[in-house]
N, C-alpha and C positions, 0 to 999 in steps of 0.2 A: 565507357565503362562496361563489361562484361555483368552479365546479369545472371547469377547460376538459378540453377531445379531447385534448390537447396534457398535461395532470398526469396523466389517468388512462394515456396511453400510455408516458410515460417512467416509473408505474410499474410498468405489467404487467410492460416490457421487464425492469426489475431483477427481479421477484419472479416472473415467469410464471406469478401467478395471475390469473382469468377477469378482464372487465372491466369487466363489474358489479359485481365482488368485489371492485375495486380502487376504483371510485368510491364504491361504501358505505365504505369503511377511511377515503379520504381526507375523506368528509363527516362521519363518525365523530370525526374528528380534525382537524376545522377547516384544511384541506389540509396540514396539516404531513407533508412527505414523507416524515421516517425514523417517527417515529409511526406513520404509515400502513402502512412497514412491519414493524413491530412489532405491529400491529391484527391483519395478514393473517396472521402468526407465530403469535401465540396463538390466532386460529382453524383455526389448521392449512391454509390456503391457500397459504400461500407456497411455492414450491419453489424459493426463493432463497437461503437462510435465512443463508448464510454470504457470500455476495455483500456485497462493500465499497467503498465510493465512489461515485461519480455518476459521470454521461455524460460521457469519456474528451475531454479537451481533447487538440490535437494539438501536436507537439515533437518533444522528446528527453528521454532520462534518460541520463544518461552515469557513468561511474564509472571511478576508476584507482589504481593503488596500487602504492608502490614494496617495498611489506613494514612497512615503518614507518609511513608515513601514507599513510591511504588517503581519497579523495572517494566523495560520490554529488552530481550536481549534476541539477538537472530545470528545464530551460529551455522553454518554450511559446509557441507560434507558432499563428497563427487557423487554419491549412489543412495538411492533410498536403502539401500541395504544398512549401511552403516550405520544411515538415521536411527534405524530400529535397532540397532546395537546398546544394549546395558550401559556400556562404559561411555558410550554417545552421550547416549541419555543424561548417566548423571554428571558428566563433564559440562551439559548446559543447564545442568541444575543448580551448579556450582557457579560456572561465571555470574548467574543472574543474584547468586546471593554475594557474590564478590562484590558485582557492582555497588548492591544496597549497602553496602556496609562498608564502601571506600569512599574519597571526595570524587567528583566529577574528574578526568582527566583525562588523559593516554589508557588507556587500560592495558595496554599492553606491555609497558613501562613499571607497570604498580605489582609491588610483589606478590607473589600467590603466599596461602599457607605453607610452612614449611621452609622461607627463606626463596624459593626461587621467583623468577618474575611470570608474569600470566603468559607471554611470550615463549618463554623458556618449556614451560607447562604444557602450552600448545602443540611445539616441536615431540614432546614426549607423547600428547599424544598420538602425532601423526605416527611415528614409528613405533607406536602397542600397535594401533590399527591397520595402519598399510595406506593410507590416504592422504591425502590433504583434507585439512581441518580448517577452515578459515571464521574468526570471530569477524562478523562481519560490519555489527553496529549493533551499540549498547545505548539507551537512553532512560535516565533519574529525575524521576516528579519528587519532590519536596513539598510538604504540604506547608499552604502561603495562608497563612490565616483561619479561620475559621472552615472546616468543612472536609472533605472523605474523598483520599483517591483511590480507586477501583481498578484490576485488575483482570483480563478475561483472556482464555487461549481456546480456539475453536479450531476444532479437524486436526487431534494430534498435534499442536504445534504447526498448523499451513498458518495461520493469522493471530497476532495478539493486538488486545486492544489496550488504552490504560486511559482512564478521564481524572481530571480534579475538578469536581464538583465543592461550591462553596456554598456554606450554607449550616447549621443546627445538625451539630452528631448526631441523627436519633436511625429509628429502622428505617423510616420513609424514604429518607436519603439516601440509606445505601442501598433502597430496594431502587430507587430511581438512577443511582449512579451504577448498580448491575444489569438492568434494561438497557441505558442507556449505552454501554458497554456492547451488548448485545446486537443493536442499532449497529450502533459505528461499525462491527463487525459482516453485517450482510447488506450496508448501505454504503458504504464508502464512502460517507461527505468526505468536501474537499476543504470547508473552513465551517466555524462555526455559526455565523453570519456573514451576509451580506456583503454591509460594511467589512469584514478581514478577508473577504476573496483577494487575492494577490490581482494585483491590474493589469500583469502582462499575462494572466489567464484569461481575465476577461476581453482583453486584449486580441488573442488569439481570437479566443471563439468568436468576436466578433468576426472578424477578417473570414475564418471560416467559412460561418452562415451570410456573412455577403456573399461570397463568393459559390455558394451551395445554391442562393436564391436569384442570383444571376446565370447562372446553368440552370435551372429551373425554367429563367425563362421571366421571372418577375419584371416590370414596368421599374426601370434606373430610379425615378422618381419617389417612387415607396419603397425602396428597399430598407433604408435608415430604419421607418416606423415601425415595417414587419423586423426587422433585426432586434430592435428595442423592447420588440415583444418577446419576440425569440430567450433575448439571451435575460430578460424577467423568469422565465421558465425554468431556464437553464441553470438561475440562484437560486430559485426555489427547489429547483430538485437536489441542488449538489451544497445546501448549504444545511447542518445540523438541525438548528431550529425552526426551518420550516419543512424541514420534509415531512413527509406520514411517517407515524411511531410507526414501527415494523410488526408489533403485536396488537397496535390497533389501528388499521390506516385511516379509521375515521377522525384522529389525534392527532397532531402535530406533536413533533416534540416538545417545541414550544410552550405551547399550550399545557402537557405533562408537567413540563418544569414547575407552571404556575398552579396546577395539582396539587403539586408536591410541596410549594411554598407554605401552600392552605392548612396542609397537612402537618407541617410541622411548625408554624405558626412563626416564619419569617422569612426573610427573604433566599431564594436558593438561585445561583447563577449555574453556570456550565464556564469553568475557568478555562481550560485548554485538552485537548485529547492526542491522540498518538495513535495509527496504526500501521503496525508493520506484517505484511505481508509475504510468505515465504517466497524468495526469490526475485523480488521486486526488478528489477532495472537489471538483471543481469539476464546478460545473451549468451547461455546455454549453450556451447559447439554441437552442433549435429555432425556424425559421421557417418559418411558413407563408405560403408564397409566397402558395396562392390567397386566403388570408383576406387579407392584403394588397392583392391587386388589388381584391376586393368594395369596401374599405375604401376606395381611394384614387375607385374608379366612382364610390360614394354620395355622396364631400363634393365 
């Protein structure tokens, strides 16, 4: 397989390793880009290592919540330009109150105000604006019992967060489920514990860091134990309630929760959270303008 200027650049950019380092990974690995970065992993190249997604599509991410049901909605448009466009804007103001106030579904199927379908809506607004408009993914907390879901949008709409904390209506809680909001937003757990890490993650990372402490150089025989330590670290950093509170890292969140239980004089959990991240998993086309023009000289 051909490896262009263009694969080995968008992946130094995520993994900032050299760029001969990233073209061996990618030839390595028959251009497959997350392999690639996993190649550069267990050689110890990467200084990316926890970097997630690909090159950041432009939009919005929006989120709202009345205590009871909360949204996250992430709507996407070709150009920051549009993003910042009025009719942008309350076009994703409006899906995310759609969602709140329809059952779970297709949303794209479900009629808008007005008789027509959100679909329909969407098309109208491609041609006011001149773009493509894409609803990319909508997601609906219902609140399950007792307790307060939170809703949070950082950096313009680039991240929304949304948690359901269970637990005693009172302020405590919702000063703990706006923190906590907070957290998820400049931390990025990946579960809330431990125990709910998906096992083909830990899975990976294992394999990983076998294979990082084996290029290292490690003794066959202890690699299992250093792994096991390894990947102890590795839940503790990427799992909710044991990381350090973001506002105090001498705090666990964990620990906060149980703060806050004291606080409000019963039991308080951390039920499930949600972040969406603008542009998550979508690979952005770059263009090369001049290879274009060479292109269009020659035929």
């Amino acid at each position: 397989m051909s490896i262009s200027a263009t694969m080995v650049r968008e992946l130094r950019e995520k993994t900032n390793a050299g760029m001969m380092d990233c073209k061996k990974a990618l030839m390595e690995t028959g251009g497959d880009f997350e392999k690639a970065i996993d190649w550069l992993r267990a050689k110890g190249l990467s200084a990316a290592a926890k970097k997630s997604g690909r090159i950041a599509a432009e939009g919005a991410v929006t989120a709202q919540s009345n205590g009871k049901v909360g949204v996250l909605a992430e709507i996407n448009s070709e150009t920051d330009f549009v993003a910042r466009n009025d009719d942008f804007k309350a076009f994703v103001k409006e899906v995310a109150a759609h969602v709140t106030n329809n059952p779970a579904g297709d949303i794209l199927t479900q009629k808008w105000a007005g008789g027509s379908t959100v679909e329909e809506k969407v098309k109208q607004m491609v041609a006011t604006i001149g773009e493509n408009i894409v609803v990319r993914r909508t997601l609906k907390y219902e609140l399950t019992g007792e307790g307060y879901i939170h809703t949070y949008v950082h950096g313009e709409g680039k991240i929304g967060v949304m948690v359901e904390v269970g637990g005693k209506d009172t302020p405590d809680l919702r000063a703990f489920a706006a923190d906590v909001c907070l957290h998820i937003a400049a931390m990025n757990p990946m579960a809330i514990s431990a125990d709910q890490m998906p096992a083909d993650v830990v899975a990976k990372e294992k394999e990983v860091l076998r294979a990082k402490n084996l290029e290292a150089g490690k003794k066959a025989d202890m690699i299992d134990k250093i792994v096991e330590g390894q990947i102890r670290k590795f839940l503790a950093e990427s799992c909710l309630l044991d990381q350090a509170f973001v506002k105090n890292p001498d705090l666990k969140v964990g620990d906060y929760m149980k703060e806050t239980a004291k606080k409000t004089g019963g039991e308080v959990s951390l039920k499930r959270f949600a972040r969406f991240e603008l542009g998550e998993g979508i690979e952005k086309k770059v263009e090369d303008f001049a290879a274009e023009v060479a292109a269009q000289m020659k035929n």
